[in-house]
N, CA, C and O of each residue as an XYZ file, in Angstrom:
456
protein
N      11.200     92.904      9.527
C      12.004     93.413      8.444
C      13.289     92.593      8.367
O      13.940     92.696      9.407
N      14.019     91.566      7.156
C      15.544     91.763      7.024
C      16.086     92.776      6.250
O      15.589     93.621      5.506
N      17.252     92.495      6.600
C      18.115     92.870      5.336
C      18.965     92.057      4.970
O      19.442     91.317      5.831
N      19.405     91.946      3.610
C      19.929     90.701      3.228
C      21.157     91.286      2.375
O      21.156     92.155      1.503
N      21.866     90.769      2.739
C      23.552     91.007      1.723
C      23.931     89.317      1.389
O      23.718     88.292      2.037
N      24.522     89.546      0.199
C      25.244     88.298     -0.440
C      27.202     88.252     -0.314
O      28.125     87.438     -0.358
N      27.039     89.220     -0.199
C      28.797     89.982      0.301
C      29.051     89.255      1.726
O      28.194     89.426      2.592
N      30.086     88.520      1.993
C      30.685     88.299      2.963
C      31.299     89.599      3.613
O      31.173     89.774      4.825
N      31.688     90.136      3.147
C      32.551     91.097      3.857
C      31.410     92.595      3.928
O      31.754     93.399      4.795
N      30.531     92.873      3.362
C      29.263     93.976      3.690
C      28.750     93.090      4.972
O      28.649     93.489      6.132
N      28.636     92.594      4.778
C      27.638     91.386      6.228
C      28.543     91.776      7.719
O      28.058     92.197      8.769
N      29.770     91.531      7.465
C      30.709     91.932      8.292
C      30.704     93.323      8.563
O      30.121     93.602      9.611
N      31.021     93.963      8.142
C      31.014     95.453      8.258
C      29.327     95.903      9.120
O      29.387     96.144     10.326
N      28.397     95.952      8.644
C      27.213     95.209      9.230
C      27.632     95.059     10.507
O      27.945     96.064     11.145
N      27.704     93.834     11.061
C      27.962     92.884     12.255
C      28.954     93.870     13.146
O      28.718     93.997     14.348
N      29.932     94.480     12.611
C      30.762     95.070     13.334
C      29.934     96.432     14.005
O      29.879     96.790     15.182
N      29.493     96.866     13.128
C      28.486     98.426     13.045
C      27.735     98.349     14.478
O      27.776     99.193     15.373
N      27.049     97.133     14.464
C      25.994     96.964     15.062
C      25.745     96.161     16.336
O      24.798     95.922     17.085
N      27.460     95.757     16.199
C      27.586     95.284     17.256
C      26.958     95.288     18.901
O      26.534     94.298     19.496
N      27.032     96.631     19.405
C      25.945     96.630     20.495
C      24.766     96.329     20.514
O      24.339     95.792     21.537
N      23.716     96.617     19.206
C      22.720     95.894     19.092
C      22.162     94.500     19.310
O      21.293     94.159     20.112
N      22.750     93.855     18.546
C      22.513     92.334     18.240
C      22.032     91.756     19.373
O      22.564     92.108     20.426
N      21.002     90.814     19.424
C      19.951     90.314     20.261
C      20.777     89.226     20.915
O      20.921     88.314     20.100
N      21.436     88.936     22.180
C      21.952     87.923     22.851
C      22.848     88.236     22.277
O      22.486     87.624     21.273
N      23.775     88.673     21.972
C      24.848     88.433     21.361
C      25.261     87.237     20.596
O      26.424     86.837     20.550
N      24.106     86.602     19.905
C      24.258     85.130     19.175
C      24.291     85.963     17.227
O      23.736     86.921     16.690
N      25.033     85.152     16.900
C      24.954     84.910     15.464
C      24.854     83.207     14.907
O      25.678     82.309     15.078
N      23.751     83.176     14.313
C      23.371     81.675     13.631
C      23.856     81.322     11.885
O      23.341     81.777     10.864
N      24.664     80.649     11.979
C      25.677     80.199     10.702
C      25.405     78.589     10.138
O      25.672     77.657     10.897
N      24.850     78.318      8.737
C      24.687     77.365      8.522
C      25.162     77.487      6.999
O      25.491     78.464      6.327
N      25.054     75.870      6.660
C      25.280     75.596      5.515
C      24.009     74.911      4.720
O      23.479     73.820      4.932
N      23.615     76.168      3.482
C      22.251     75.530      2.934
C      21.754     75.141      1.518
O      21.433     75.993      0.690
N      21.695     73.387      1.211
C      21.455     73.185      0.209
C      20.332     73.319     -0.247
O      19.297     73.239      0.415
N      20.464     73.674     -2.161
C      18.873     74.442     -2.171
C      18.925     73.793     -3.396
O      20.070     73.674     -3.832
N      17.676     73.152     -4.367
C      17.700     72.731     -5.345
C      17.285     73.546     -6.449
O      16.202     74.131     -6.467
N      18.325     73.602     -7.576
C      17.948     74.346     -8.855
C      16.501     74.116     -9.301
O      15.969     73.021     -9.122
N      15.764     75.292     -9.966
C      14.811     74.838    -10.599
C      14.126     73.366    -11.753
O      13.270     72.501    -11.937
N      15.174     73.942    -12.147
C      15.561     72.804    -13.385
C      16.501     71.579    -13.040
O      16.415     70.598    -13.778
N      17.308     71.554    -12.080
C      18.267     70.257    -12.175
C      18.106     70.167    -10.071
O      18.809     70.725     -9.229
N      17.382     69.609     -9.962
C      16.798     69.484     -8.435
C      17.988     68.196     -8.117
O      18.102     67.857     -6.939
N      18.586     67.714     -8.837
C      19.691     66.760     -8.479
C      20.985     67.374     -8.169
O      21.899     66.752     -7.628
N      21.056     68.741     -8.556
C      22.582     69.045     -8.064
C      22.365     70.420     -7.385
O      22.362     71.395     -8.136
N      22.155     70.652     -5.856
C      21.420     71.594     -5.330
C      22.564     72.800     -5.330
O      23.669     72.598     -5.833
N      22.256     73.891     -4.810
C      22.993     75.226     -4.879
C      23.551     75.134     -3.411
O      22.678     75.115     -2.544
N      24.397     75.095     -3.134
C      25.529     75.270     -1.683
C      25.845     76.745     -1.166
O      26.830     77.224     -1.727
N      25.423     77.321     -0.514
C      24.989     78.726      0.182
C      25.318     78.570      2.021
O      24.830     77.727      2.773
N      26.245     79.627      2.357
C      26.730     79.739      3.918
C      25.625     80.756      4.125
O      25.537     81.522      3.165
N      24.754     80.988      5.102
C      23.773     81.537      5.469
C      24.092     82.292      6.744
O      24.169     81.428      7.618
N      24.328     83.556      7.307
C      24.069     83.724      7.953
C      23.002     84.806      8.829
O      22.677     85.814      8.201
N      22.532     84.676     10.015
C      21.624     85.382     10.570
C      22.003     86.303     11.982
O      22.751     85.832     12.838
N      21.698     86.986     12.048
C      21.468     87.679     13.247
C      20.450     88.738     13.412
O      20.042     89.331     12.413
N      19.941     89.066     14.765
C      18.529     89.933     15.146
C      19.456     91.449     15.361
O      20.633     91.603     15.689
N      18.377     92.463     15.023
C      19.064     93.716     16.343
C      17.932     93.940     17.070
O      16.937     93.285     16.757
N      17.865     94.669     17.914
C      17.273     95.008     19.037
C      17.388     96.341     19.520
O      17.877     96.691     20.594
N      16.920     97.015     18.679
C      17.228     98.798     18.738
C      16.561     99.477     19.272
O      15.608     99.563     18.498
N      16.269    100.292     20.407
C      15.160    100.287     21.198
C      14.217    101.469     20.078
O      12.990    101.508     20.173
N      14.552    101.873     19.623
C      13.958    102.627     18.650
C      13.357    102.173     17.647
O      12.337    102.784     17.330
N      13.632    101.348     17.072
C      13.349    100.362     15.921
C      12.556     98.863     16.233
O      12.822     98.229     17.254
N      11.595     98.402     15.273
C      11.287     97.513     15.829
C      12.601     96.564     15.531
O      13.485     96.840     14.721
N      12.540     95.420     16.336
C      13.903     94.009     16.252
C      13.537     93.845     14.912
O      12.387     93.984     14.496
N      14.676     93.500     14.120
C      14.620     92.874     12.433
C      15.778     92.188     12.542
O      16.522     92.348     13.509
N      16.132     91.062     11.209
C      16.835     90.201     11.088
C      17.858     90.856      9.752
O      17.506     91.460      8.738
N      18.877     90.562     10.104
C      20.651     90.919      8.915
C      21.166     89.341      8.421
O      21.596     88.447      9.150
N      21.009     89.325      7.225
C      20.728     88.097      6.400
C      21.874     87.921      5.563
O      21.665     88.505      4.500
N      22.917     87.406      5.581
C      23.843     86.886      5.001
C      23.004     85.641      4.032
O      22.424     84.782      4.696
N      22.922     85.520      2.395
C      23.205     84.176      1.853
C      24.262     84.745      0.895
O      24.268     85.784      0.235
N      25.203     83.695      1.025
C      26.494     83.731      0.363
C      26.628     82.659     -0.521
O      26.815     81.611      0.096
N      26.597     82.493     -2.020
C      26.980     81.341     -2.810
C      28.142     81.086     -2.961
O      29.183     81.619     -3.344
N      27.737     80.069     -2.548
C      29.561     79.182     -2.675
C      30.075     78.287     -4.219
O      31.197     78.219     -4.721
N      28.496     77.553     -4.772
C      28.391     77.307     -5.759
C      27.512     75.813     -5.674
O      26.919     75.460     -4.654
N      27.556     74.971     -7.025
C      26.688     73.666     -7.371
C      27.551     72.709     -6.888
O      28.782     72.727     -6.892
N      26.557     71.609     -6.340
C      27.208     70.312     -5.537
C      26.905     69.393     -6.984
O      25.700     69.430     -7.235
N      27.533     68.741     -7.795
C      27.806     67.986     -8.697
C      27.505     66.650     -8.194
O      26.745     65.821     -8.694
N      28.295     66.546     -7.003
C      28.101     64.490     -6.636
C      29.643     64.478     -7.489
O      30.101     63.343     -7.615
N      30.325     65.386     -7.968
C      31.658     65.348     -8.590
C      32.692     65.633     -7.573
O      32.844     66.789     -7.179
N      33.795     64.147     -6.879
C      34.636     65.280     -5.704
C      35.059     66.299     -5.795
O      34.806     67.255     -5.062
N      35.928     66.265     -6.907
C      37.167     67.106     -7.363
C      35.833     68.807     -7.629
O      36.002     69.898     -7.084
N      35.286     68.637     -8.077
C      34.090     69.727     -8.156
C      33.741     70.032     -7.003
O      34.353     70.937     -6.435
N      32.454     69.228     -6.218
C      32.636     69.121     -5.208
C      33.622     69.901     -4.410
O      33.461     71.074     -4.071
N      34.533     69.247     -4.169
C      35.651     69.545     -2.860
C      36.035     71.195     -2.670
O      36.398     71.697     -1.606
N      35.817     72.125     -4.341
C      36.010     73.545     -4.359
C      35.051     74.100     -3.780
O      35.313     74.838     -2.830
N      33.487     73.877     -4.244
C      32.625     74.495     -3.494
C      32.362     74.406     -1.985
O      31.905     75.436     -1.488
N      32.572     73.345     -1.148
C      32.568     72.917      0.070
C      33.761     73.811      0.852
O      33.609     74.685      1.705
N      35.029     73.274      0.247
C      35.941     74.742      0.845
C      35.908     75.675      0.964
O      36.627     76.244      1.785
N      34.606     76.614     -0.203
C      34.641     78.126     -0.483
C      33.915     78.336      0.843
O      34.085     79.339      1.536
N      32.788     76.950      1.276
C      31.612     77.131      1.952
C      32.880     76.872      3.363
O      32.508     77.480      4.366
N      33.593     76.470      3.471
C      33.855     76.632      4.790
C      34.991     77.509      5.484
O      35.420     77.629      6.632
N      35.249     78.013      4.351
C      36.397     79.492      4.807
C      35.355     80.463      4.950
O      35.511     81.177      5.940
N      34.215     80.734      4.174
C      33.479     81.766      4.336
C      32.693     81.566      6.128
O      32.257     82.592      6.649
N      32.595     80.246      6.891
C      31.747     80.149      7.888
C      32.785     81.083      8.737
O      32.692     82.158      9.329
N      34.265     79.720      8.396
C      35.375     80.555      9.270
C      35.714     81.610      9.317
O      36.469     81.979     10.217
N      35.199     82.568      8.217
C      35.989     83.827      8.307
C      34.653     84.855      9.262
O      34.883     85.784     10.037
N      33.543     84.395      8.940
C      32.568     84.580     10.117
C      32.638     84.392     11.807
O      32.294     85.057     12.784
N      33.383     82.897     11.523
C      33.492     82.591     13.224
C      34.433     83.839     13.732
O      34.290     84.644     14.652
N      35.514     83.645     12.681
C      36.557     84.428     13.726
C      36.400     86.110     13.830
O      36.864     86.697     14.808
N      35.852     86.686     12.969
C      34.912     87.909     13.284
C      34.426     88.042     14.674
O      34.957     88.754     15.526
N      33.149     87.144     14.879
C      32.766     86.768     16.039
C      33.383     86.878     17.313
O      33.112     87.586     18.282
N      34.298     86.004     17.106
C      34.883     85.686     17.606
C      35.848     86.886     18.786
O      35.869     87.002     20.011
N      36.553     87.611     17.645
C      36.850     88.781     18.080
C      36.395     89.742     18.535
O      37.001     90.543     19.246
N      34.552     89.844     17.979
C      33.553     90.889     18.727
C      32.965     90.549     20.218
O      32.381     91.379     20.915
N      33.180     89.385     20.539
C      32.198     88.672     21.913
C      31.356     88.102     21.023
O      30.239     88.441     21.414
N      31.221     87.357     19.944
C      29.770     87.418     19.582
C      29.591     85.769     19.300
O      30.377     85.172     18.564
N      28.310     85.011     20.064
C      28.458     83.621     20.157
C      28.224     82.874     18.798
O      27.295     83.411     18.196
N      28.692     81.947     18.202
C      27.550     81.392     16.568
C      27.467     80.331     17.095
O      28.261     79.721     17.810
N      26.244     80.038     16.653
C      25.423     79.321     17.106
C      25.048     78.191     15.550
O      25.913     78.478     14.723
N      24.270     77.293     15.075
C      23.766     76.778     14.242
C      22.538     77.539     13.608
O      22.168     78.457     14.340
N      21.813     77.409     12.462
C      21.057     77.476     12.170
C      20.589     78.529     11.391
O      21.484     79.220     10.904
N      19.068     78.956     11.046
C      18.879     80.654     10.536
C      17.736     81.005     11.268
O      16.769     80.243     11.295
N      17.741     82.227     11.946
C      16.723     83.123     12.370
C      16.119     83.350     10.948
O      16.633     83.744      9.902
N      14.764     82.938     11.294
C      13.628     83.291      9.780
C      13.144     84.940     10.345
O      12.723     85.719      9.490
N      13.199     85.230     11.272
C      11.840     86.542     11.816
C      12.727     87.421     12.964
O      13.495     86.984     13.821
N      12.397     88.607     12.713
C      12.846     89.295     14.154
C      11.750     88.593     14.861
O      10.828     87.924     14.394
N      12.182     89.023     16.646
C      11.476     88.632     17.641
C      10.062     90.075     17.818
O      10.172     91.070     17.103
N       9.168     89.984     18.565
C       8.430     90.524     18.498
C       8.728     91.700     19.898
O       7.921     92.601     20.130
């Protein structure tokens, strides 16, 4: 099972909630380009993040942060806004983390563990 929020700050609230849960105490944070249907040249820029719980009651499922940041142009000045949105949103993740014990790591958990 995920669950998926696009809200930076629901994701958080989330993360905080559930804090004892969470599998290793890892959270996996990336940055993911995705190509429009129609214009596969200027892909969609999305901070992703993942984490498992581990509820002994529940089977393990995955809490799914994708967050749009916006379109990569190949334009700096364009460009340079969406890339910033994308990297205050990682940071405002790390330091969450940060403050819970909670490690980030790279990447996205696709699956709870079994």
């Amino acid at each position: 099972m995920i669950i998926r929020f696009n809200s930076v700050d629901e994701f958080l609230e989330e993360l905080k909630k559930d804090r004892d849960d969470i599998l290793d105490s890892i959270l996996r944070v990336t940055q993911s380009r995705k190509d429009w249907l129609d214009s596969p040249s200027f892909p969609r820029l999305s901070v992703v993040g993942t984490f498992a719980l581990d509820m002994p009651r529940v089977h393990p499922f995955v809490v799914r942060l994708d967050c749009y940041c916006g379109q990569i142009w190949g334009v700096e000045m364009k460009d340079a806004a969406v890339l910033a949105k994308a990297r205050d949103v990682q940071e405002k993740i790390e330091i969450i983390c940060q403050e819970l014990g909670i490690e980030v790591r790279g990447g996205v958990l696709e699956e709870a563990m079994s």
